[in-house]
C-alpha positions as CSV (number, residue, x, y, z in Angstrom):
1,X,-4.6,85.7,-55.5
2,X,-4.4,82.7,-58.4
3,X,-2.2,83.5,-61.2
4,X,-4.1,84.3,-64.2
5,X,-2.3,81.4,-66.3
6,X,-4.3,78.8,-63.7
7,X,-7.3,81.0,-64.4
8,X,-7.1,81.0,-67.7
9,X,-6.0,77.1,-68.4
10,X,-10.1,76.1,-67.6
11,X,-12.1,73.4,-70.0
12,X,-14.7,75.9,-69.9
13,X,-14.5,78.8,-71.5
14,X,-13.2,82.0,-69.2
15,X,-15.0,85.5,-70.1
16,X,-12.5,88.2,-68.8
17,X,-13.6,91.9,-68.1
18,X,-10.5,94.2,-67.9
19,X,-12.7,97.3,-66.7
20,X,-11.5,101.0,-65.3
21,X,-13.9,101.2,-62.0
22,X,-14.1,104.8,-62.6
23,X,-16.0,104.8,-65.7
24,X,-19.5,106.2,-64.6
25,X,-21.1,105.6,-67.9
26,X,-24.6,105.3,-67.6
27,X,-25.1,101.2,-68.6
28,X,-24.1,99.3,-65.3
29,X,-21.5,96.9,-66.7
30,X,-22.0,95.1,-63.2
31,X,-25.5,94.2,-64.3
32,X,-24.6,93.3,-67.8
33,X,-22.2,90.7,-66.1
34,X,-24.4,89.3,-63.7
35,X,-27.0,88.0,-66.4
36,X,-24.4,86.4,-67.8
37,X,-23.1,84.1,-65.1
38,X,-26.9,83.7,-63.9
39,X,-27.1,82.5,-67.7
40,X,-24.2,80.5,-68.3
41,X,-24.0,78.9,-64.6
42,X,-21.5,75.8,-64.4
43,X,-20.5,76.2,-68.2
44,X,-18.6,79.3,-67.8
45,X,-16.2,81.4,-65.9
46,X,-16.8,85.5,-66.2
47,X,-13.9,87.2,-64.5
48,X,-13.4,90.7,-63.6
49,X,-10.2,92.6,-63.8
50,X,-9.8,96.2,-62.4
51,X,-7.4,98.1,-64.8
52,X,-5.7,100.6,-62.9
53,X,-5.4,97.8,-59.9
54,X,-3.6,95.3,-62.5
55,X,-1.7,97.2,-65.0
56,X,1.0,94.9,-65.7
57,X,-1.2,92.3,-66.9
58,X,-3.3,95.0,-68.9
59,X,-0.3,96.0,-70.1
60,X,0.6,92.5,-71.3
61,X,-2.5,92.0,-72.5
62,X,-2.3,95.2,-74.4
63,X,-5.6,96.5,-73.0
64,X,-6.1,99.8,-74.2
65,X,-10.0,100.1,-74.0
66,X,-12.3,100.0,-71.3
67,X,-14.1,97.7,-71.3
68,X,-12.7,94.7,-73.0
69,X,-13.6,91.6,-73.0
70,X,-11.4,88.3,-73.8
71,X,-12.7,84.8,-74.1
72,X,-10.3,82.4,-73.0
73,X,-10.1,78.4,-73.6
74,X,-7.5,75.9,-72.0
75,X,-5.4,78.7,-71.9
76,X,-5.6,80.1,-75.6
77,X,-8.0,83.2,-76.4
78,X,-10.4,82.7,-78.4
79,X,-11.9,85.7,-79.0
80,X,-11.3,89.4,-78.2
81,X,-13.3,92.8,-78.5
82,X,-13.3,96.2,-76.7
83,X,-16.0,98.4,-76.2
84,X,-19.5,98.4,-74.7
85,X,-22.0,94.8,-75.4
86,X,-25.0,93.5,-73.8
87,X,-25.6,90.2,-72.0
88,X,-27.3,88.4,-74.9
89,X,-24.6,88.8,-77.2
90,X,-21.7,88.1,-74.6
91,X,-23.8,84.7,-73.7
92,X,-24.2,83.5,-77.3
93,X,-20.1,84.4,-77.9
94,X,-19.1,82.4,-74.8
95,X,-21.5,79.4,-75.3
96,X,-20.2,79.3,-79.2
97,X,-16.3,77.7,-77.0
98,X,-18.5,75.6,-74.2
């Protein structure tokens, strides 16, 4: 698997998902994701991160909610949030760093 530094250190910007697969809420957070990439296309990256199968790097990360979601940008965050948000809003925050 890449380290997360190389996935991170894009020129585009890199929408992370730290997730818990268990969650059975009932908004499909798969769906939410996949209008995003269909979306965004070449001028993003939209990663998912299992929790519970990468808790050393939540833990780093100080992930505490589920979801949250990080935008990265050569390597630096840019933004950060936790909690539940539709595709719209996560396009418009990720094309505000293409």
């Amino acid at each position: 698997m890449t380290k997360f530094g190389e996935l991170i250190n894009l020129d585009i910007p890199v929408l992370i998902d730290f997730y818990f697969e268990w969650d059975k809420t009932g908004n499909n957070p798969h769906d939410v994701l996949r209008h995003v990439v269909a979306a965004l296309g070449d001028k993003a990256k939209v990663i998912k991160i299992d929790i519970e199968k990468n808790e050393v790097l939540a833990d780093a990360l100080k992930v505490k909610a589920n979801p949250t979601f990080i935008i990265y940008k050569g390597g630096t965050m840019k933004w950060r949030q936790s909690g539940e948000m539709d595709a719209n809003t996560l396009i418009s925050l990720v094309e505000q760093y293409a």
